[in-house]
MIDOSE-1310 file (N, C-alpha, C; in nm, 2 decimals, decimal comma, always signed):
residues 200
xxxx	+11,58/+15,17/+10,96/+11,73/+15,16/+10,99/+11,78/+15,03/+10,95; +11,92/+15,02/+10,92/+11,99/+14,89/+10,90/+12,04/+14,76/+10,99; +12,06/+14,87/+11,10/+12,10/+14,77/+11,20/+12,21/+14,68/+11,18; +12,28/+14,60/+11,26/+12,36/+14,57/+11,25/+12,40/+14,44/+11,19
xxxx	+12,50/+14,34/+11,15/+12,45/+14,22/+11,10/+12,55/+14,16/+11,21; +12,46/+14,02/+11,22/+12,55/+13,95/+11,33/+12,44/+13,80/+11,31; +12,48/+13,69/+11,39/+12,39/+13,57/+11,41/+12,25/+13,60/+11,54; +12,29/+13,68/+11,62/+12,18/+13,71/+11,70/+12,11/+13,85/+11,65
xxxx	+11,99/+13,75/+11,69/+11,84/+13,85/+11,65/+11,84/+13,97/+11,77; +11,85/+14,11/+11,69/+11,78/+14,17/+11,84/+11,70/+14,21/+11,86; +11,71/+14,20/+12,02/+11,52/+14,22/+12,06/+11,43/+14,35/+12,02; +11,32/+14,34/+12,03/+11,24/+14,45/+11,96/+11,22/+14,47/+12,08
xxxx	+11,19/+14,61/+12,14/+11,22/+14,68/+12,24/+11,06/+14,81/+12,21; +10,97/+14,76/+12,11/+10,95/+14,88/+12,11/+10,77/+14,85/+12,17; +10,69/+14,93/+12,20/+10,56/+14,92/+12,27/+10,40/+14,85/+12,17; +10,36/+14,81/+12,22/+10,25/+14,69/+12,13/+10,22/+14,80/+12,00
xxxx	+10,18/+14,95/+12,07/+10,13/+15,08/+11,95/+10,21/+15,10/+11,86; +10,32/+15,09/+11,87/+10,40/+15,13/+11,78/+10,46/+14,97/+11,69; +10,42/+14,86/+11,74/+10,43/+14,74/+11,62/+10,29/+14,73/+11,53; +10,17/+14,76/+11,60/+10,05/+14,77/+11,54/+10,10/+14,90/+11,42
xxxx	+10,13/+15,00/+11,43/+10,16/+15,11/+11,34/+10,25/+15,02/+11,24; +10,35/+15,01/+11,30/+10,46/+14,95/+11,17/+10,41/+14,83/+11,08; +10,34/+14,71/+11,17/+10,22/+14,60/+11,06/+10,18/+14,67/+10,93; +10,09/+14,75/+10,99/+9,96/+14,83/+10,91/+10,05/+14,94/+10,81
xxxx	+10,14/+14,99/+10,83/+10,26/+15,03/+10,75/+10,30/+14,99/+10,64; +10,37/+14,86/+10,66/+10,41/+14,76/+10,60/+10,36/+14,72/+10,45; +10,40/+14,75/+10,35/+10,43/+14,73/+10,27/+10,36/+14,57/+10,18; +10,45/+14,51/+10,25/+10,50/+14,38/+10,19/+10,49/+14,24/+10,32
xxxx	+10,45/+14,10/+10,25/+10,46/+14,06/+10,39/+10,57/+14,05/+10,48; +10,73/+14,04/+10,42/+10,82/+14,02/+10,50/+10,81/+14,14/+10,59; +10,79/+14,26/+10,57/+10,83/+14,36/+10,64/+10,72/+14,36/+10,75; +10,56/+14,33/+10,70/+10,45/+14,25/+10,85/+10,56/+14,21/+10,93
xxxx	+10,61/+14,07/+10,90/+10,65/+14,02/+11,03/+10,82/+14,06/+11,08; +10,83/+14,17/+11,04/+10,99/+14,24/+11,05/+11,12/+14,19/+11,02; +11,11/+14,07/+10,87/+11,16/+14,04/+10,80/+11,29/+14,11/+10,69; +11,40/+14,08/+10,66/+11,50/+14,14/+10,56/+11,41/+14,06/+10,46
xxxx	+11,41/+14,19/+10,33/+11,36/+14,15/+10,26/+11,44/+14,05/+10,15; +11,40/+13,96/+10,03/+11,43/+13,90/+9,98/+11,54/+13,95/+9,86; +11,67/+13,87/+9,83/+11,76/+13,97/+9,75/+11,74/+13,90/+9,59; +11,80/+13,95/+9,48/+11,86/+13,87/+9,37/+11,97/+13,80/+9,41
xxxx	+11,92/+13,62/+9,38/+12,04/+13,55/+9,50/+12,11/+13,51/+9,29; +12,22/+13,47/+9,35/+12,31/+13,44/+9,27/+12,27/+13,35/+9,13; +12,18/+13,24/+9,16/+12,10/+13,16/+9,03/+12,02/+13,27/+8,92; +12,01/+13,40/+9,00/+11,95/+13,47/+8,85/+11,78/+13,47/+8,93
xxxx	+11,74/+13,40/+9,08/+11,60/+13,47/+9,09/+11,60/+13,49/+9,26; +11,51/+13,53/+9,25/+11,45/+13,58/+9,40/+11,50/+13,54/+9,49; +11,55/+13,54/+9,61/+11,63/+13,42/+9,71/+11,57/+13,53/+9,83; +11,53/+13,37/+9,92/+11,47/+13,48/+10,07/+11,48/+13,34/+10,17
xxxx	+11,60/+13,37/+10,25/+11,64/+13,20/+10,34/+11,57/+13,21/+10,45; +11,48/+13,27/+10,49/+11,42/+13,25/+10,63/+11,33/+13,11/+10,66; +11,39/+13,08/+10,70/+11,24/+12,90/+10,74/+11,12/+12,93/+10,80; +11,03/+12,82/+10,79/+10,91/+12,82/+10,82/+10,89/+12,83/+10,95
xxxx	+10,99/+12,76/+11,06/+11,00/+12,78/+11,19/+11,05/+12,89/+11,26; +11,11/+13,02/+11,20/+11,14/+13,13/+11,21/+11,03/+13,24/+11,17; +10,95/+13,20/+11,06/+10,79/+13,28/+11,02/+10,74/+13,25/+11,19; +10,71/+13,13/+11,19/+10,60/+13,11/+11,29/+10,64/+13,18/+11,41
xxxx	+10,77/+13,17/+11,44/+10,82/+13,24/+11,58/+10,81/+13,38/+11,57; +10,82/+13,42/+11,46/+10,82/+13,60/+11,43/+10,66/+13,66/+11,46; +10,57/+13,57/+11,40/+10,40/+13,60/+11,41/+10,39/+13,58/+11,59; +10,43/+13,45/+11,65/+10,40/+13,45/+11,79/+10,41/+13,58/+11,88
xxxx	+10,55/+13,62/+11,83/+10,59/+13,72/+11,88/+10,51/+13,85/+11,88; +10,48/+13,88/+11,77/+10,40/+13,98/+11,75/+10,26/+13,94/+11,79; +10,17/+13,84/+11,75/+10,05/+13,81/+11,80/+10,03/+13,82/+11,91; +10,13/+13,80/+12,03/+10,13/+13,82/+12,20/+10,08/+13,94/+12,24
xxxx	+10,14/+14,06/+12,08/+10,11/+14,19/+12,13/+10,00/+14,29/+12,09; +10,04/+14,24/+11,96/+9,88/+14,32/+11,93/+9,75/+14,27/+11,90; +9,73/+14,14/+11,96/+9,63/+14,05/+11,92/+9,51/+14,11/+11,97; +9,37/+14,16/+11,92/+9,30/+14,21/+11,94/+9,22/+14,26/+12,11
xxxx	+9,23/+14,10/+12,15/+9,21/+14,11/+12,27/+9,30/+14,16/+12,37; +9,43/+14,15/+12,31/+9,48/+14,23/+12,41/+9,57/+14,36/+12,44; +9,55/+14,40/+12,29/+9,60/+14,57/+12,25/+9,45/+14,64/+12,23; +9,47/+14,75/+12,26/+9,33/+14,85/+12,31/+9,34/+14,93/+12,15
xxxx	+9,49/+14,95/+12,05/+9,53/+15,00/+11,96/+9,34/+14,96/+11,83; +9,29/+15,11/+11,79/+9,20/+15,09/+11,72/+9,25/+15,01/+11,58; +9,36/+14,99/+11,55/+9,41/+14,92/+11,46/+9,45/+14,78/+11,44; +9,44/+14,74/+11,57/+9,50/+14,64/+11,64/+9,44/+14,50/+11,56
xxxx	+9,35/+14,51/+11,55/+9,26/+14,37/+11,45/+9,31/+14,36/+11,30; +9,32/+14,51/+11,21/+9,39/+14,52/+11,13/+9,53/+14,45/+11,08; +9,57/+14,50/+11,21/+9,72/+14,46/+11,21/+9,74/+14,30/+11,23; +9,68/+14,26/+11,32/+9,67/+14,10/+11,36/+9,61/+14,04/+11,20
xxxx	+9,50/+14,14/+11,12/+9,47/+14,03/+11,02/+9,63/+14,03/+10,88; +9,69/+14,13/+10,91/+9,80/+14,08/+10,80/+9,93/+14,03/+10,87; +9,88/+14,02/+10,99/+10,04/+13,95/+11,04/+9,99/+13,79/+10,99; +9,87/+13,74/+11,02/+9,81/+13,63/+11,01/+9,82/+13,61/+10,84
xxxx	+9,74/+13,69/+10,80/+9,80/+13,68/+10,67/+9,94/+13,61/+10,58; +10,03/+13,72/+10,62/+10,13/+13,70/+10,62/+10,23/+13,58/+10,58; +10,17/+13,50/+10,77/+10,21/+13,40/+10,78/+10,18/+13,30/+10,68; +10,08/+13,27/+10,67/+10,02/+13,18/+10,58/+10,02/+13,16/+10,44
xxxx	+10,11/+13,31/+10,38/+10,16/+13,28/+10,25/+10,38/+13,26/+10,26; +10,39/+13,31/+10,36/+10,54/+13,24/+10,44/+10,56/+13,13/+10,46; +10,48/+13,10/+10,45/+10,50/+12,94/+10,58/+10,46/+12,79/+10,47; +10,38/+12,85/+10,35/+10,34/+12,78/+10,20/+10,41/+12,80/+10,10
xxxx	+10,50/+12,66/+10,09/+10,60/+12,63/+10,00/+10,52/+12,75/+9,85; +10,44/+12,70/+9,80/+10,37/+12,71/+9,67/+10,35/+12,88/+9,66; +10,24/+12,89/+9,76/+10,24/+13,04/+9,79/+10,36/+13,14/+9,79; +10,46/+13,12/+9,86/+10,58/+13,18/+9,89/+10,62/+13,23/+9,72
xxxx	+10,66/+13,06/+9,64/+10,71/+13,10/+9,57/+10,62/+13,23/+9,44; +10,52/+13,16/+9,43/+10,45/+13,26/+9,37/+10,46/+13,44/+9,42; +10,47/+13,39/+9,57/+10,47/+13,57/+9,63/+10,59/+13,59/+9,59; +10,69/+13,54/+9,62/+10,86/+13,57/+9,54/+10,85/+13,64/+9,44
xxxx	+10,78/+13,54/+9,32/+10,82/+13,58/+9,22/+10,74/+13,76/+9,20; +10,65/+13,76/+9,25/+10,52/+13,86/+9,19/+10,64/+14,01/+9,30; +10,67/+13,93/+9,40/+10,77/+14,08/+9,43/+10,84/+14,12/+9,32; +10,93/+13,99/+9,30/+11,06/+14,06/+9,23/+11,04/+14,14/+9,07
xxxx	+10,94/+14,10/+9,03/+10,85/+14,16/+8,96/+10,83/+14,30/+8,94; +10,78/+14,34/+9,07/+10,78/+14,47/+9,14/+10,92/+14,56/+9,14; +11,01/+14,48/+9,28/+11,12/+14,57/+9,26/+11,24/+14,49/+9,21; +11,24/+14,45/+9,11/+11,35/+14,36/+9,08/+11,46/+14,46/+9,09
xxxx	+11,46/+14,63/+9,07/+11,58/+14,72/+9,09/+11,64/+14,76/+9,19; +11,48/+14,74/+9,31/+11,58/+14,78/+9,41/+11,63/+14,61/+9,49; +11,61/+14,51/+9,46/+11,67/+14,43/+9,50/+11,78/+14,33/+9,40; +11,85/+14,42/+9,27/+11,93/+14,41/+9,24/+12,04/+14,52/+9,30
xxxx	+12,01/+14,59/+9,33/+12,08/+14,73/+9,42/+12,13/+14,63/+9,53; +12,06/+14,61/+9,60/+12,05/+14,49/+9,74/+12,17/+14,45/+9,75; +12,14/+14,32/+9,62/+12,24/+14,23/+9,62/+12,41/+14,29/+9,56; +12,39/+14,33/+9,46/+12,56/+14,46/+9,51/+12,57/+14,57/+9,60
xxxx	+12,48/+14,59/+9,68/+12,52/+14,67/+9,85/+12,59/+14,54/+9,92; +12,73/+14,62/+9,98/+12,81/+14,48/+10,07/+12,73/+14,46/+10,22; +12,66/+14,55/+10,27/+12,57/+14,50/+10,38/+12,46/+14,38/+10,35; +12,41/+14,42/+10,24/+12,28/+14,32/+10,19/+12,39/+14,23/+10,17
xxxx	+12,47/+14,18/+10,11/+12,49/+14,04/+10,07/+12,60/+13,97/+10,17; +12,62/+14,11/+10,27/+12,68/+14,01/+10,41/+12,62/+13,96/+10,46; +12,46/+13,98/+10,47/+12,35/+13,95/+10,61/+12,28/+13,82/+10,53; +12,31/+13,83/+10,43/+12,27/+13,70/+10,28/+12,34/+13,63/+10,32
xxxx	+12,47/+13,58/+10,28/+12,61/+13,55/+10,30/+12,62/+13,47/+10,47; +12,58/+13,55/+10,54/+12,56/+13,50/+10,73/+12,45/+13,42/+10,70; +12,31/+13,47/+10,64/+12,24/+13,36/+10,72/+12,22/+13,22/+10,61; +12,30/+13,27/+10,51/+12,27/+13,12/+10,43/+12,38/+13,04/+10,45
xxxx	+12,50/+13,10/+10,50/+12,55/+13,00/+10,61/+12,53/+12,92/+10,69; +12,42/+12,98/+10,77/+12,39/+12,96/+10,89/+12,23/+12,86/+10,86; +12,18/+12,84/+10,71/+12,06/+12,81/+10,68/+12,16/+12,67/+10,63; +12,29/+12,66/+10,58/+12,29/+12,58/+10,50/+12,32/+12,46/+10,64
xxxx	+12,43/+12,54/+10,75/+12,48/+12,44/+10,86/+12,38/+12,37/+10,96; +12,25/+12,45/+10,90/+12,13/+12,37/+11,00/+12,08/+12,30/+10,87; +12,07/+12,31/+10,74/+12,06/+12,16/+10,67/+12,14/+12,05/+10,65; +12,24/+12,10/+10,67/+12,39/+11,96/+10,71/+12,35/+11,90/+10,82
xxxx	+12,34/+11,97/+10,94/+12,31/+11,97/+11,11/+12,16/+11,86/+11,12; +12,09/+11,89/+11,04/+11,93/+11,83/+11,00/+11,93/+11,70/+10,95; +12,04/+11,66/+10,83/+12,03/+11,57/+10,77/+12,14/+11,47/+10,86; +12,29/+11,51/+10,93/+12,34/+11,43/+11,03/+12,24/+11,36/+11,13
xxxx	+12,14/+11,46/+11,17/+12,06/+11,40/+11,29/+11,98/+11,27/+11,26; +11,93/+11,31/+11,11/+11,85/+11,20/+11,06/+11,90/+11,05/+11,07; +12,04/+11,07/+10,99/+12,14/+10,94/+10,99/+12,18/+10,89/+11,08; +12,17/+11,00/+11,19/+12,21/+10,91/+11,32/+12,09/+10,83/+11,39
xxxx	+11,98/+10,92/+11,39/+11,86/+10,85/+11,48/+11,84/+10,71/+11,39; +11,81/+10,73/+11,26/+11,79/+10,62/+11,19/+11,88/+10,45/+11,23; +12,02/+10,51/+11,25/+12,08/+10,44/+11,29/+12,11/+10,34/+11,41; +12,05/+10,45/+11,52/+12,02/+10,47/+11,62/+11,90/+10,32/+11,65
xxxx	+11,83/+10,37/+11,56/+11,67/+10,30/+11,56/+11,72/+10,15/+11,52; +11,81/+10,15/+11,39/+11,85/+9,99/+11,33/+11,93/+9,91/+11,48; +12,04/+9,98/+11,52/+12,08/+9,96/+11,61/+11,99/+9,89/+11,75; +11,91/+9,93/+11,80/+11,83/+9,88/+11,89/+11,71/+9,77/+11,85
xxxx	+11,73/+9,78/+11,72/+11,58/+9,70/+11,68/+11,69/+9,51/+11,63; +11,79/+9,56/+11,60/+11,89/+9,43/+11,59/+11,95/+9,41/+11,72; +11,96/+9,48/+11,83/+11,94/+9,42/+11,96/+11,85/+9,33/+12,03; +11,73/+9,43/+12,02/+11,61/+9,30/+12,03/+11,61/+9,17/+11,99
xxxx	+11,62/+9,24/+11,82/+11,63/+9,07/+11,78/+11,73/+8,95/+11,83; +11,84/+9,01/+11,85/+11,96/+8,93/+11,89/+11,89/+8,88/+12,00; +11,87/+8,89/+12,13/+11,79/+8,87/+12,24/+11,69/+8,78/+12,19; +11,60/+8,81/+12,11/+11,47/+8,73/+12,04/+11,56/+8,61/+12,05
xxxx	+11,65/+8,60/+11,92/+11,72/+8,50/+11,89/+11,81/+8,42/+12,00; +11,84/+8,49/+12,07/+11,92/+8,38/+12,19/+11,86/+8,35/+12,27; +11,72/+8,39/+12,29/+11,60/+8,28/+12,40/+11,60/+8,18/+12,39; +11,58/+8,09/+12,30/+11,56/+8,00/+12,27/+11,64/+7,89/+12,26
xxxx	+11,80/+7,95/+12,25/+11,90/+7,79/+12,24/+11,93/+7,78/+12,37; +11,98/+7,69/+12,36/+12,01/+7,60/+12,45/+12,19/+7,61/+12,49; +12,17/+7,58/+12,65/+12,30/+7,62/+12,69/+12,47/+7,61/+12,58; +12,43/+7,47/+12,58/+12,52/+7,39/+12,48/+12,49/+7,39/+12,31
xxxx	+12,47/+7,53/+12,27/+12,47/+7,51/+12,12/+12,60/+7,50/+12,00; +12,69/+7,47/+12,12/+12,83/+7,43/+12,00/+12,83/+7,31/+11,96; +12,75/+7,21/+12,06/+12,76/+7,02/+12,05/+12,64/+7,01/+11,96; +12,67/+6,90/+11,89/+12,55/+6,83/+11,83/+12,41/+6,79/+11,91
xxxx	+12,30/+6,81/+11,92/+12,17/+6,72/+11,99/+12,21/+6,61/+12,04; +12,23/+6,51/+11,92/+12,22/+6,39/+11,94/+12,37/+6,35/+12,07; +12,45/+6,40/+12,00/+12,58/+6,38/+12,09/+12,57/+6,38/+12,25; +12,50/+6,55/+12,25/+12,49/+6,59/+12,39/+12,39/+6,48/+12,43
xxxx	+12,27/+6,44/+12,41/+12,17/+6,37/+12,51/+12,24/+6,19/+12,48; +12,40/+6,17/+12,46/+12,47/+6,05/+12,44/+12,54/+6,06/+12,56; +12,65/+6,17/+12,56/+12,71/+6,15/+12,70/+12,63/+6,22/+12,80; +12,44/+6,27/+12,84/+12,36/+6,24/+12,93/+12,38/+6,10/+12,95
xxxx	+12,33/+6,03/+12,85/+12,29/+5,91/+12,90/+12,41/+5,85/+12,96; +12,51/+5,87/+12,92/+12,62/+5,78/+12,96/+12,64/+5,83/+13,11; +12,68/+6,00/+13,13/+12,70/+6,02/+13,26/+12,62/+5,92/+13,35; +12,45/+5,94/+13,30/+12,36/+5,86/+13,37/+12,35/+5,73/+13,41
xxxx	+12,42/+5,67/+13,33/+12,44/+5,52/+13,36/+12,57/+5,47/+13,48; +12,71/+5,59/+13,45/+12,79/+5,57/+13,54/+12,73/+5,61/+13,69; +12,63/+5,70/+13,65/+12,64/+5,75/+13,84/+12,50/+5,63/+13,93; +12,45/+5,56/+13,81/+12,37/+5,43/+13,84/+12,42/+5,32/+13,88
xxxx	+12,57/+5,33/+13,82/+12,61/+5,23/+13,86/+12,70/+5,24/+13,99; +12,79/+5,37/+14,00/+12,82/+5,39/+14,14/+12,77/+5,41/+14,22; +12,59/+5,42/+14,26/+12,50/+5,44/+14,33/+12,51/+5,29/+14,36; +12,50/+5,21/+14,30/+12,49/+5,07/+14,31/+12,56/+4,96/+14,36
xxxx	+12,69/+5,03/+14,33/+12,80/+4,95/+14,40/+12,83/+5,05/+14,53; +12,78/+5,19/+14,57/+12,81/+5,19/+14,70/+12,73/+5,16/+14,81; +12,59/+5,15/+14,71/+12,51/+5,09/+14,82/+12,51/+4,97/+14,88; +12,59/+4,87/+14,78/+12,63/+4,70/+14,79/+12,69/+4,74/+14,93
xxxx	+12,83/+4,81/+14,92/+12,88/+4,82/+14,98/+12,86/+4,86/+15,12; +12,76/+4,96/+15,13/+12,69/+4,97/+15,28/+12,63/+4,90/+15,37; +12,55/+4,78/+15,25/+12,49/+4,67/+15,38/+12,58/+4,52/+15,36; +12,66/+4,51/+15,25/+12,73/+4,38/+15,29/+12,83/+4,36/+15,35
């Protein structure tokens, strides 16, 4: 079935036996981990926008269910070995592209069909939207923390840097420890004459 296109994923609703059947089904790796498959994207090759952090969460999901130990399904080990699979040629830059290319290879017709069906290149269309505003979204965050980071580390230093002077760093040294001395001398000398004054 087609299902519908929108930004949310919907949930798979269906029982561990019947994802173990659909694995072992499966064709191709996208469709293992319940993947739209890859279209003729506009540069002329293969285009398939899913990220690596979306592979991995697709396998979790499924591995919860039919992971040997804990699906009784005789197929169940089967199944777990090409979800695993799978992943690990999804999830590798190098790999992927080679798997790309060796699909399109295969059905370059029905995924030229794909990409002139208006469903296929709406659900294309949404999520490479939605692929490109979380690499805008990715690279803002960068510039900011980075920023973030210069920001705090030239605070420090500022702090570093102002330990050390001295209350009075607008006067000259020499100046300042001149009128010390001098205060010093007058309050030696008023000390002196009011003490005259006390006992004479």
């Amino acid at each position: 079935g087609g299902g519908g296109v929108g930004h949310a994923e919907k949930k798979d609703t269906r029982s561990a036996e019947e994802k173990v059947e659909s694995v072992v089904a499966a064709l191709d790796h996208f469709k293992v981990l319940g993947f739209e498959p890859p279209i003729w994207g506009e540069n002329g090759k293969p285009e398939w926008l899913f990220t690596e952090k979306e592979v991995i969460k697709r396998f979790r999901g499924l591995s919860r269910f039919i992971h040997p130990d804990k699906c009784s399904h005789p197929k169940a080990a089967e199944a777990f070995e090409k979800i695993n699979s799978a992943k690990k040629i999804l999830t590798d830059t190098a790999q992927l592209e080679a798997y790309l290319d060796q699909y399109a290879k295969k059905n370059k017709e029905k995924m030229l069909r794909a990409s002139s069906a208006g469903g296929a290149s709406d659900k294309v269309r949404l999520k490479r939207e939605k692929v490109e505003a979380e690499r805008i979204q990715a690279f803002r965050d960068k510039i900011n923390n980075s920023l973030a980071e210069r920001l705090k580390k030239n605070k420090v230093q500022a702090a570093r840097e102002r330990l050390p002077t001295p209350p009075s760093s607008d006067t000259d040294p020499s100046e300042d420890s001149e009128a010390e001395r001098r205060r010093n001398r007058l309050s030696a000398f008023k000390r002196r004459k009011h003490g005259k004054s006390l006992f004479f």
